[in-house]
N, C-alpha and C positions, 0 to 999 in steps of 0.2 A: 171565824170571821167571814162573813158574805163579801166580796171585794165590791162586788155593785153597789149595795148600802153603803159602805163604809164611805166608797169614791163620792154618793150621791150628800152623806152627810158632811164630807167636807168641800165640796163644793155649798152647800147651803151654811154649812157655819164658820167655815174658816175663810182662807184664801187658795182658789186655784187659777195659774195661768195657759189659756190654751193654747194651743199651736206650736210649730217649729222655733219661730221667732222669738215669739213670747218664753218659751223655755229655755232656749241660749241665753237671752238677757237674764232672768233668771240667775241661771247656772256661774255667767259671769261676774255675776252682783255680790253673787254667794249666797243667793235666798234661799234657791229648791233645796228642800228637807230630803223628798223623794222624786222621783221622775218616773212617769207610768208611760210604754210608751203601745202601740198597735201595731202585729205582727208583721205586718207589709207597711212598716215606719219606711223611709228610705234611706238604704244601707250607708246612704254619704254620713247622714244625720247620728247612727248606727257607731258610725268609727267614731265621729266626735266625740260623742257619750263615752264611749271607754277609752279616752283619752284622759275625762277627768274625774277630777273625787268625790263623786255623787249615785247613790243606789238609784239605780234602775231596774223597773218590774216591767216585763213585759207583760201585756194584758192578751190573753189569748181570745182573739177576736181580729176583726179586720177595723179600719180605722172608721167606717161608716158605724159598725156598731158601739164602735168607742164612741163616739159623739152622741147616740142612740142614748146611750149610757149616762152623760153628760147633761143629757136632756137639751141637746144643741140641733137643729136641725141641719146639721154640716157632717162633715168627715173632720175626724181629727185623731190625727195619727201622732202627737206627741201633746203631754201635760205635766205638769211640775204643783209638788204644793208645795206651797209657800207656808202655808198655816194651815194643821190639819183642823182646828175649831174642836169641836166635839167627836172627833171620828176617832174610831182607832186603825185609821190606814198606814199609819208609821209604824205599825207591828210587822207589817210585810220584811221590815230591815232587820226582825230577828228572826224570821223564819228560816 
């Protein structure tokens, strides 16, 4: 599995939400499936995440490239799917 495809095909077929914000609401809701987050996430956000019951993959890259990635012209240092659509990015949770 490519993880850039994968992320790019479920950003185009499913549902992804970006950002800090957008992931806690998320995570609170019960949506995020997965949560992918960029190496220099910020470690506050960092504890949160392993406070609750949700797989997290850290994306080895800095958050500029994660958005790169996203095809966002922003920085984005945390992302949740909600619905992977066609991808198989929720294989990352049996690796």
């Amino acid at each position: 599995m490519d993880f850039e495809t994968s992320l790019r095909r479920a950003i185009k077929s499913g549902a992804v939400v970006n950002g800090q914000k957008e992931t806690r609401n998320c995570i609170e809701e019960g949506k995020a499936q997965i949560v992918i987050v960029a190496k220099n996430c910020p470690g506050e956000f960092i504890t949160y995440l392993n406070e609750k019951d949700v797989f997290v993959h850290t994306y080895d890259g800095s958050s500029m490239q994660l958005g790169k990635t996203c095809g966002k012209p922003f920085m984005v240092s945390a992302l949740a799917v909600v619905d992977a659509g066609e991808s198989d990015i929720l294989t990352l949770k049996r690796v």
